[in-house]
C-alpha positions in Angstrom: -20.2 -12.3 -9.3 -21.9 -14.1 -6.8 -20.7 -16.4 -3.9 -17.8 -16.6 -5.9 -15.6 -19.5 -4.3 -17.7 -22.2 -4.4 -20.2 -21.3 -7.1 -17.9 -21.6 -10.0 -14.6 -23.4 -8.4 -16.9 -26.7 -8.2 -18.4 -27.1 -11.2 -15.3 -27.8 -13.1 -15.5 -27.9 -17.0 -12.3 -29.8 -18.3 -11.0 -29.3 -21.9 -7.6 -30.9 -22.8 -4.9 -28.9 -23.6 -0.8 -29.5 -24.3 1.7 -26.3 -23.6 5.1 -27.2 -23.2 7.2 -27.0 -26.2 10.5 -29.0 -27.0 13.9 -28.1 -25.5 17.3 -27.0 -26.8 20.6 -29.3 -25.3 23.4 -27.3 -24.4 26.9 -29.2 -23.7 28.4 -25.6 -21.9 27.8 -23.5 -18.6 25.9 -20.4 -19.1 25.3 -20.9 -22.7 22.8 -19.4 -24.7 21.3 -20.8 -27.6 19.0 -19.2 -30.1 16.7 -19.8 -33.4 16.2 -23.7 -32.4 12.8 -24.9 -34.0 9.9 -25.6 -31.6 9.2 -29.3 -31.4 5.7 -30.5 -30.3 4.0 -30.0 -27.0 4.6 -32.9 -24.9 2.8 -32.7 -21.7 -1.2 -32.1 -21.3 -2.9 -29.8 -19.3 -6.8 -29.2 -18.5 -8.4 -26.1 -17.5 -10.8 -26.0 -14.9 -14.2 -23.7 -14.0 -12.7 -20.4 -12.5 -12.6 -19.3 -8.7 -13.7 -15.6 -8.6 -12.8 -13.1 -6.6 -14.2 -9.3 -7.2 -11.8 -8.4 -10.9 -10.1 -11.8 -10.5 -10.5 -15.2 -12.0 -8.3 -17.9 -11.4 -8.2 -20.8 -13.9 -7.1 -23.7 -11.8 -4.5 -25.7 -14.2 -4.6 -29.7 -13.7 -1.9 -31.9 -14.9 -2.2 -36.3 -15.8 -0.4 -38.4 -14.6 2.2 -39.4 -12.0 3.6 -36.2 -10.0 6.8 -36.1 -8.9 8.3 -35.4 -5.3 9.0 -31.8 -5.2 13.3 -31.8 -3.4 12.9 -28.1 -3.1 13.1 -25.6 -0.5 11.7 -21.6 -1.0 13.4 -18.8 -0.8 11.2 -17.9 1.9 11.3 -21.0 3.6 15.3 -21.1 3.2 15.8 -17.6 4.4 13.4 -18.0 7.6 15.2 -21.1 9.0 18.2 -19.3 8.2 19.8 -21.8 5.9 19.6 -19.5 2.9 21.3 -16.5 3.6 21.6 -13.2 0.8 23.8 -10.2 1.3 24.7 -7.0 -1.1 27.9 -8.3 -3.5 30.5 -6.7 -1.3 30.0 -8.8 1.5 30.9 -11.7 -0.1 33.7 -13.1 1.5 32.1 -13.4 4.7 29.9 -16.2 3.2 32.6 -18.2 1.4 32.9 -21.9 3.0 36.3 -22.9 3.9 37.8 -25.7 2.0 40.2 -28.6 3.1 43.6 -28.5 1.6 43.4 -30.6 -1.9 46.2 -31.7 -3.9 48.9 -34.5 -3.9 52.1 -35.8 -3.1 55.0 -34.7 -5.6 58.4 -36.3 -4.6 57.3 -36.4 -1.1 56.6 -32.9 -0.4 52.6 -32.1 -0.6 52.0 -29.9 -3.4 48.3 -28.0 -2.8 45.8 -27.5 -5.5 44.6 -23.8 -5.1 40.8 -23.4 -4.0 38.2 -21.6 -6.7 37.9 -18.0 -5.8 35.2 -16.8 -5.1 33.5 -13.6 -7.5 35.3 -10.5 -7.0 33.4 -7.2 -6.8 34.6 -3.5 -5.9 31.8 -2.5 -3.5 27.9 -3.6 -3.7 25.8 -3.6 -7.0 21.9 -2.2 -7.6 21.6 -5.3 -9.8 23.6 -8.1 -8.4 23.3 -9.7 -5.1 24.9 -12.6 -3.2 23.0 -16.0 -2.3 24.2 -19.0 -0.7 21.8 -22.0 0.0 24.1 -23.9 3.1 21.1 -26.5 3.4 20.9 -29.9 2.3 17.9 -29.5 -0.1 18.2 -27.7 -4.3 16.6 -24.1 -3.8 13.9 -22.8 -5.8 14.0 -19.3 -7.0 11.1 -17.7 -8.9 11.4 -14.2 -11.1 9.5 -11.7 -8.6 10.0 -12.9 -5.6 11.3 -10.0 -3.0 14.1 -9.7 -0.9 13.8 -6.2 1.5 16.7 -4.6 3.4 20.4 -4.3 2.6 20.8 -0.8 0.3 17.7 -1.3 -1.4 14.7 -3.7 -1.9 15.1 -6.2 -4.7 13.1 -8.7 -6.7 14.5 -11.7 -8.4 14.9 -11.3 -12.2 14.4 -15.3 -13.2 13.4 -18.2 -12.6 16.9 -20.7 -11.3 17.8 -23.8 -9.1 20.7 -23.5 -6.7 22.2 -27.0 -5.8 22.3 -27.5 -2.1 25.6 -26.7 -0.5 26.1 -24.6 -2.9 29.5 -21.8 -3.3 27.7 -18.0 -3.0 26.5 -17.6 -6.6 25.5 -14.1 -8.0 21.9 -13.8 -8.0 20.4 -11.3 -10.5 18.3 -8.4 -9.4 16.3 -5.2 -9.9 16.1 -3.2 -7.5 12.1 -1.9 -6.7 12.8 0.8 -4.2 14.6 3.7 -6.3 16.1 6.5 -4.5 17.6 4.3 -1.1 21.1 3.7 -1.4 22.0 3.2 2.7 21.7 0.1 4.2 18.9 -1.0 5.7 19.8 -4.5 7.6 23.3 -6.6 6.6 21.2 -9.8 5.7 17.9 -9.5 3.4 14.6 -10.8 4.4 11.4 -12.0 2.6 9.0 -10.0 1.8 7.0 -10.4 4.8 7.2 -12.0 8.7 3.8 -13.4 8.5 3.2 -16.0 6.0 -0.4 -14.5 5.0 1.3 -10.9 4.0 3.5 -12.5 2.0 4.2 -11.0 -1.6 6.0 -11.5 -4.9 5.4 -8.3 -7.2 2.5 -8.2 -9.5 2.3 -9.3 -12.7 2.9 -6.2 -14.6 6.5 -5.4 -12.5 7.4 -9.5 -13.2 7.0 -8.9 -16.6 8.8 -5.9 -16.9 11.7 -7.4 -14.8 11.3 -10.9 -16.8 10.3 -9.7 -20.6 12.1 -5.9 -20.6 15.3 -7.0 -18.1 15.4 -3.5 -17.8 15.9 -1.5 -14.5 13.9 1.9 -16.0 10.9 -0.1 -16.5 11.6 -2.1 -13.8 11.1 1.3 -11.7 8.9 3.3 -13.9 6.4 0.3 -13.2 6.9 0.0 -9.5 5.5 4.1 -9.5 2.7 3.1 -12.0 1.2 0.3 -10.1 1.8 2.1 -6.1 -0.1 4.8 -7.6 -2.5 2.7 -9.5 -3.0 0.6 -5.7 -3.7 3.8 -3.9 -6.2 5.4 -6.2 -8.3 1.8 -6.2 -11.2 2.1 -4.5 -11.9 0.8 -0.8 -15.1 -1.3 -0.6 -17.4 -0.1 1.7 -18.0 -1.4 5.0 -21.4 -3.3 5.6 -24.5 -1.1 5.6 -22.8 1.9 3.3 -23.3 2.9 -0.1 -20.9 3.7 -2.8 -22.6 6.7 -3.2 -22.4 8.0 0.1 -18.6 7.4 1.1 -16.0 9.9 0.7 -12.7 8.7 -1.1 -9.4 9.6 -0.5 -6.5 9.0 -2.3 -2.9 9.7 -0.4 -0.7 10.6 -2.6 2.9 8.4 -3.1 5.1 10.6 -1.3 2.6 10.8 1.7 4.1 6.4 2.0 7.4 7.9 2.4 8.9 5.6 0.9 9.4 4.4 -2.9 9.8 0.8 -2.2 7.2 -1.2 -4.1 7.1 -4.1 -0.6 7.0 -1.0 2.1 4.1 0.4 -0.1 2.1 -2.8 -0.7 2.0 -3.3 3.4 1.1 -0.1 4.6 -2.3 0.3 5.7 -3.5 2.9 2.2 -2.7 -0.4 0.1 -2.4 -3.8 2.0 -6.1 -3.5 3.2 -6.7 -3.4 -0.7 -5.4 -6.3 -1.5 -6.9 -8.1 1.3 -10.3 -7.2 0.1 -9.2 -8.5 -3.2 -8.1 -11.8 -2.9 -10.6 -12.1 0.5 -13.0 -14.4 -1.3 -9.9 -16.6 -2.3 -8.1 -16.3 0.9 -10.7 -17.1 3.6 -11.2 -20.2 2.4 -7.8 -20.8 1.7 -7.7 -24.5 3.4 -10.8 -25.6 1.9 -9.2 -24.2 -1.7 -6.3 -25.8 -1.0 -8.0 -29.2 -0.4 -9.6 -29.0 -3.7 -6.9 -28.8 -6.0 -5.2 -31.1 -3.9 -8.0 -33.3 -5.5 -8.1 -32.4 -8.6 -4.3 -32.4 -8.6 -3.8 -29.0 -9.8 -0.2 -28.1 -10.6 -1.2 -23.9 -11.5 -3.4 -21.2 -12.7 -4.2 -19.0 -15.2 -5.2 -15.5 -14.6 -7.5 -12.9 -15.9 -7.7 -9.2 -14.7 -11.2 -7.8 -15.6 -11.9 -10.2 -17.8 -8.7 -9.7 -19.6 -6.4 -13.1 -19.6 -3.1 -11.9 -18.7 -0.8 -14.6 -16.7 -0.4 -18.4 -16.0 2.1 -19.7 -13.5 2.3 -23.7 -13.6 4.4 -26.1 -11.5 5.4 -29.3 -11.3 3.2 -31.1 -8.6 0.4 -29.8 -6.3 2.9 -29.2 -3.4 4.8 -26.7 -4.9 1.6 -24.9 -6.3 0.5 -25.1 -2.6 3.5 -23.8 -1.0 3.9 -20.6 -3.6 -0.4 -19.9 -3.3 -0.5 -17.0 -0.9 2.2 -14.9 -1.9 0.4 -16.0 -5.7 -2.6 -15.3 -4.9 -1.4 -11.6 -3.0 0.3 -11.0 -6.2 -2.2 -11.6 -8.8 -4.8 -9.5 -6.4 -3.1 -6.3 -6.3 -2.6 -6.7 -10.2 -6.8 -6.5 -10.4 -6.4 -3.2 -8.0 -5.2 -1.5 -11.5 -7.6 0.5 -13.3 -8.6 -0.2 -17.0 -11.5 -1.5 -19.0 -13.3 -4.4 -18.2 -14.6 -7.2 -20.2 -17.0 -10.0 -20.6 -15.3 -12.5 -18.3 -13.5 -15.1 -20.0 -15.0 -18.8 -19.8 -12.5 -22.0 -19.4 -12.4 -22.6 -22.3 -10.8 -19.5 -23.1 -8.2 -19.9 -20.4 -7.2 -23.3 -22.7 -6.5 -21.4 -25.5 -3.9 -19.2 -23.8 -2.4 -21.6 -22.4 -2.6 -23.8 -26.0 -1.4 -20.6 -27.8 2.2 -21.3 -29.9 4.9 -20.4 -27.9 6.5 -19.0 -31.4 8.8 -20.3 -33.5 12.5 -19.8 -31.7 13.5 -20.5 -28.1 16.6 -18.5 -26.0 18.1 -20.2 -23.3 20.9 -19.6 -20.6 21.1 -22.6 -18.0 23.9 -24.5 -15.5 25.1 -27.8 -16.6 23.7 -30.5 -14.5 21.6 -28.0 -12.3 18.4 -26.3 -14.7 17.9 -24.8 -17.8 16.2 -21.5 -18.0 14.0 -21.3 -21.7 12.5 -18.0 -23.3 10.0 -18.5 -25.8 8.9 -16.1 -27.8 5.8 -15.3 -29.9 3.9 -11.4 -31.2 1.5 -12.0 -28.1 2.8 -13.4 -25.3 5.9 -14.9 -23.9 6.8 -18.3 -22.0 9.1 -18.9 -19.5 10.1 -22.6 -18.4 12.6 -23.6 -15.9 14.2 -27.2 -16.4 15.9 -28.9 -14.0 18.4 -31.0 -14.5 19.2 -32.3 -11.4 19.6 -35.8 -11.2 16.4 -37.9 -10.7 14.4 -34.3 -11.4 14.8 -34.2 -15.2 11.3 -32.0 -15.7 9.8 -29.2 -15.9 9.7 -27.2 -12.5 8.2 -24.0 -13.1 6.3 -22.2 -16.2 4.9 -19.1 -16.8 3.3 -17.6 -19.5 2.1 -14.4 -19.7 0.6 -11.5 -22.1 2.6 -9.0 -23.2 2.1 -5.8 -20.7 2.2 -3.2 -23.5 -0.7 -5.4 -24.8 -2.9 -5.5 -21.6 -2.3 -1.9 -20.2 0.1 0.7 -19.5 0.5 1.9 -16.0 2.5 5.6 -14.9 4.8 7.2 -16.7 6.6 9.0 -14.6 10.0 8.4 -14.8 12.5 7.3 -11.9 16.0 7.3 -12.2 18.5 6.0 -9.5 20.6 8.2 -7.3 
């Protein structure tokens, strides 16, 4: 694929498209609703001429019409200005706000209205964490993003909006660094302290995490794509063959460490995944200023010419803010082996995303604050979070992905936690 930013990424080929299907009402916190019939799509989408980059094409997804604001801060962003702050479950009650005395006056004496008690746990949890967002701004929190330190590494299991000034809420978890159990550092971090090394897991631990909400295959995927990362290939430097380098693969325990973030930033893997999304990244700006343009809102992405993800937000800021840990994540995904086919045109990309959701809908949600919808088909699975915050009644995030036990199978080893 040659010169591949610009010489596909501007010649845009626009089909229209709708994706989103119809929504369930719940009246209850935490409710889940199931067998509700899909209604008709009701917002439109176009596909645009892929940007390439070595085994990856990116689809850039355009939206009509009027875009709204975007109120939300990042996890990153949250957690670096220390605003958001996330600890394991037994810390707690060190992040509980205190509350002014409430109540009223009963035959003159004052008679006090006890507070709500915070979540009570018996020590920390692999699979539960603590979050509290103490700015003045709703928090965004997408399925496979990472938090490292505390007992373990963790990624995010779903999608979710935390109000601002928000009482800690548990935030669900998998953990992607089996066999720690000691703590690392009190307070988690993001993945990264540069914003160019930042990370979200790849596709094919997301969808294990989002699709399986299983912590095996949460783990048994972490080993399969670290090992799948380290035997990739290195392009050669300028001037040398394929043929005449010398490969060598380091084996997983030679890391020492099983944490899927540790491994994607040391040296036998992050270099990798530079080289992979390179083409995309160093032009990054001038991307950026294109879909700007073209008011892209997402992508769709196919690993050697396989279709195999879309992620879609609500306005071109958003899709902006969330591109280089994006971009990172989708580029270590093309580092896995497999067989490669014709690449897929625009038009093909379309059709994913046009695809029937299927025929029933799940979803769990907080009254007044999002709505979090599964929909489910043989192929592939969508994943929508509403929110229903007031003056934000859309969609914020989508994504839509093909089933990983349809697009390949990585490791099989088995880890189990100690």
């Amino acid at each position: 694929m040659n010169n591949p930013t610009r010489s596909r990424f501007f010649r845009f080929t626009l089909t229209g498209a709708a994706l989103i299907t119809g929504l369930i009402v719940h009246q209850a916190r935490h409710v889940r609703a199931a067998a509700g019939p899909i209604e008709e799509p009701r917002s439109s989408y176009r596909v645009l001429a892929p940007i390439e980059s070595g085994n990856l094409l990116l689809f850039p997804v355009v939206q009509s019409g009027k875009m709204p604001n975007s109120p939300f801060l990042t996890l990153d962003e949250g957690i670096k200005s220390g605003q958001v702050e996330v600890t394991e479950a037994g810390r707690i009650r060190g992040l509980v706000r205190p509350r002014p005395a409430q109540g009223g006056i009963n035959n003159g004496v004052f008679q006090p209205i006890p507070n709500p008690q915070p979540p009570q746990y018996r020590g920390d949890r692999v699979n539960t964490q603590v979050l509290v967002n103490n700015s003045d701004k709703p928090l965004l929190l997408l399925a496979g993003e990472i938090v490292t330190g505390g007992k373990q590494d963790r990624v995010i299991a779903k999608d979710r909006i935390v109000p601002a000034g928000n009482d800690p809420i548990d935030l669900g978890v998998f953990c992607i660094e089996p066999g720690r159990w000691t703590e690392d550092t009190a307070a988690f971090l993001p993945s990264a302290k540069a914003p160019a090394q930042s990370l979200m897991v790849q596709p094919t631990v997301r969808a294990k995490a989002m699709v399986e909400k299983d912590q095996q295959e949460v783990w048994n995927s972490v080993h399969g794509t670290i090992a799948a990362a380290l035997a990739a290939p290195v392009a050669p430097p300028p001037g040398i063959a394929v043929a005449d380098r010398q490969v060598v693969i380091p084996e997983i325990n030679h890391l020492g460490t099983t944490s899927y973030a540790r491994a994607m930033q040391s040296g036998a893997v992050s270099m990798k995944v530079d080289q992979a999304a390179a083409p995309v990244m160093k032009s990054r700006e001038q991307v950026l200023e294109k879909l700007r343009e073209e008011h892209a809102v997402g992508v769709v992405v196919a690993v050697r010419g396989e279709i195999v993800w879309a992620d879609i937000f609500s306005d071109t800021d958003l899709l902006a803010r969330y591109w280089t840990k994006l971009v990172r994540s989708y580029a270590a995904e093309s580092l896995l082996g497999g067989e490669t086919h014709a690449a897929p045109t625009a038009a093909d990309a379309q059709h994913f995303l046009d695809a029937p959701a299927g025929g029933t809908e799940t979803s769990i949600g907080d009254v007044g604050v999002y709505r979090y919808k599964e929909l489910r088909s043989g192929a592939t699975e969508t994943f929508v979070l509403e929110s229903l915050l007031s003056g934000t009644d859309y969609d914020v995030h989508i994504s839509k992905l093909k089933l990983q036990g349809e697009v390949r199978k990585v490791g099989s080893t088995l880890y189990h936690e100690r």
